[in-house]
N, C-alpha and C positions, 0 to 999 in steps of 0.2 A: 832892415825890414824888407827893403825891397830886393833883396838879393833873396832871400827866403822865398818873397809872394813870386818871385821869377824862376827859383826853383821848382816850386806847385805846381808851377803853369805847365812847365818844363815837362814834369812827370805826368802831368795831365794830360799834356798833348801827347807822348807814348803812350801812358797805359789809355788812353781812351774813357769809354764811361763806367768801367768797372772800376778803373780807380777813382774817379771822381767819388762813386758809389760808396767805399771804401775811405774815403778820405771825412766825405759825412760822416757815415757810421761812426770812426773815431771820433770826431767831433761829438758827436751825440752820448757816447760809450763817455767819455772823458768828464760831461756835465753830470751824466749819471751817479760814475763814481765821484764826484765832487760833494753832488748832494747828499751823496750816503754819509762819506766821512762828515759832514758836515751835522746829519740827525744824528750820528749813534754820536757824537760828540757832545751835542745839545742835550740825549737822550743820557746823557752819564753812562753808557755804554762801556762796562770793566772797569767803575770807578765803585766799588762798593764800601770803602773801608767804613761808613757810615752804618750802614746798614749792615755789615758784617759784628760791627760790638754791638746794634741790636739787638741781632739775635743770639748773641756770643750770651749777652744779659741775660737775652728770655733762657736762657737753656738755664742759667742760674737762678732764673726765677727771682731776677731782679728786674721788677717790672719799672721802677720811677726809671734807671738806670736806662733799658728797654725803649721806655715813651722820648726820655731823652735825646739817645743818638738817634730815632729812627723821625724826629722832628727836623736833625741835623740835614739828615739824608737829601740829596740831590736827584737820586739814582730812581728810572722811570720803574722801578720797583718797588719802593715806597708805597704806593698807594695799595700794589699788591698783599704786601708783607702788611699793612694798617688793617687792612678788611682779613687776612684769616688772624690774626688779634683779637677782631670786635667781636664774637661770639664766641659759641659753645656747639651752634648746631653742627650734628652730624654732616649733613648733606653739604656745609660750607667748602669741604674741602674740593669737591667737582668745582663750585664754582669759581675757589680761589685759582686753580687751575687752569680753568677756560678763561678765564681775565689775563692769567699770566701770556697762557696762549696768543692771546688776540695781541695782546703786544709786540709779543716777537713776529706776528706773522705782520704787523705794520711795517716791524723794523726790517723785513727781509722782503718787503716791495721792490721788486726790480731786477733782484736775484736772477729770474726765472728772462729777464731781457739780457743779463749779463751773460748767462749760461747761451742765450739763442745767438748772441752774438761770437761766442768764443767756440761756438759750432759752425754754424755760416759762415763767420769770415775765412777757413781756406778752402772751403767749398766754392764760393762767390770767386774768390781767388785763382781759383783752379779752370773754375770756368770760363775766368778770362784770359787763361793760358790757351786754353784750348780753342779759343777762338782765334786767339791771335795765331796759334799755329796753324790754323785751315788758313788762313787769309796769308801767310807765311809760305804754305805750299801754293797755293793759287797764284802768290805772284812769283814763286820757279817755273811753275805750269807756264805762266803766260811767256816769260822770257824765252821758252823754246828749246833750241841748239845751243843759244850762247848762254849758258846758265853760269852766274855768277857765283862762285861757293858763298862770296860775303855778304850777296842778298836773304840765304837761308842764316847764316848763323846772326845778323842782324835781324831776321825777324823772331828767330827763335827767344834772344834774350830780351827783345822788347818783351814776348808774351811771356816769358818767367817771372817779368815784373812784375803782375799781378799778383801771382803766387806769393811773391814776398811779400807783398802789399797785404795779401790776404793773412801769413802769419804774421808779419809785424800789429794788426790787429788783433787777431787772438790771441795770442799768446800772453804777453802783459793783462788782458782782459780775466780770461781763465787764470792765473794767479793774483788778481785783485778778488774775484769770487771766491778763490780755494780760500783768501787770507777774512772775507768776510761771512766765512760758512763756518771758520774754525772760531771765531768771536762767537758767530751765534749758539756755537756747542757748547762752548763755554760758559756762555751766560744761562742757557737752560740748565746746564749740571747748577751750579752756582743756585739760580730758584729753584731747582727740585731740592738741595740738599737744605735752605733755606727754611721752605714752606713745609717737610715732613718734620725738621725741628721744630715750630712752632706747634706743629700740629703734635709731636710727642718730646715736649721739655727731658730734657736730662737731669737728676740729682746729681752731686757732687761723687757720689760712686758711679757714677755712669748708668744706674739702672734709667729703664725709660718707665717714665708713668704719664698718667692721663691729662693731657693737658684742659681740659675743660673745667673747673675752678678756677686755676690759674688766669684764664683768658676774660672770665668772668670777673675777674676784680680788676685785670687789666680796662677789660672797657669802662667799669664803671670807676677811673681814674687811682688804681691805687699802686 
């Protein structure tokens, strides 16, 4: 452990406060994605099998069957999938909609910090490259006549360290985004194909008919 905290120190005192800067940020980026895995987990997040013979039921217009697995369900869509069930009216289905909405845009809180960071970081990185090469030339400048060559390439690779500093953050960060954008596509196809089957049951031939009788004996428990 302390070979490690003197390593930090080590790269801290080269890269300066950019890397310090950068060394936060992953710190920060790291609790982020901790917390995510840790809702969409809690949130049953691509665990549907429950709620998939729900509606698997309803399509067969097996409603005890239906109430059954979807009481099973653990999955933060449950509540969704209960309330376009409870009625008949038309206008249900905007709201079932915007409920489902509001879920996913709970689940995708942070998103929009993942993305700021997996842009920033070789930008910031970069930045500190190029400081360090002004400060890089300035001290060939001051040395004169007797210019050392190993002064410029020592300070050259100090200031690239930033740079890597700055992908080494983004990089893992924009692939934990890409891998929690492709979940949330998922999960949207999943309720959209979900909530239009409730909203039009299937017969045993496949035709689609009106699901409002059906929804109707479903709430009122049959």
């Amino acid at each position: 452990m302390n070979a490690i905290l003197q390593k930090l120190m080590d790269i801290l005192a080269l890269g300066g406060p950019v890397v310090a800067i950068l060394i936060l940020t992953s710190i920060a980026t790291l609790s982020l994605v901790l917390y995510k895995l840790w809702q969409f987990r809690a949130a049953g997040v691509g665990r549907h099998i429950e709620l998939s013979r729900a509606i698997q039921a309803w399509d067969r217009q097996d409603h005890a069957d239906t109430r059954a697995h979807l009481n099973k369900s653990r999955s933060y869509l449950a509540p969704v999938i209960a309330m376009a069930l409870s009625g008949e009216d038309r206008t249900l289905s905007e709201r079932v909609d915007a409920e489902a909405e509001a879920r996913f845009a709970q689940l995708e809180q942070g998103f929009n910090v993942l993305d700021m960071v997996a842009q920033l970081a070789p930008l910031l990185g970069l930045f500190g490259t190029v400081l360090g090469m002004i400060e890089a030339f300035q001290t060939l400048q001051g040395a004169g006549n007797s210019v050392d060559p190993s002064l410029l390439a020592g300070g050259i690779w100090v200031a690239l360290l930033t740079t890597a500093a700055g992908l080494a953050v983004a990089m893992p960060t924009s692939m934990v985004l890409t891998w929690f954008e492709a979940r949330m596509s998922r999960e949207r196809t999943f309720a959209n194909r979900a909530l239009r089957t409730v909203f039009a049951p299937g017969h045993a031939d496949d035709e689609v008919v009106a699901a409002g009788p059906a929804q109707t004996a479903f709430a009122h428990g049959a």
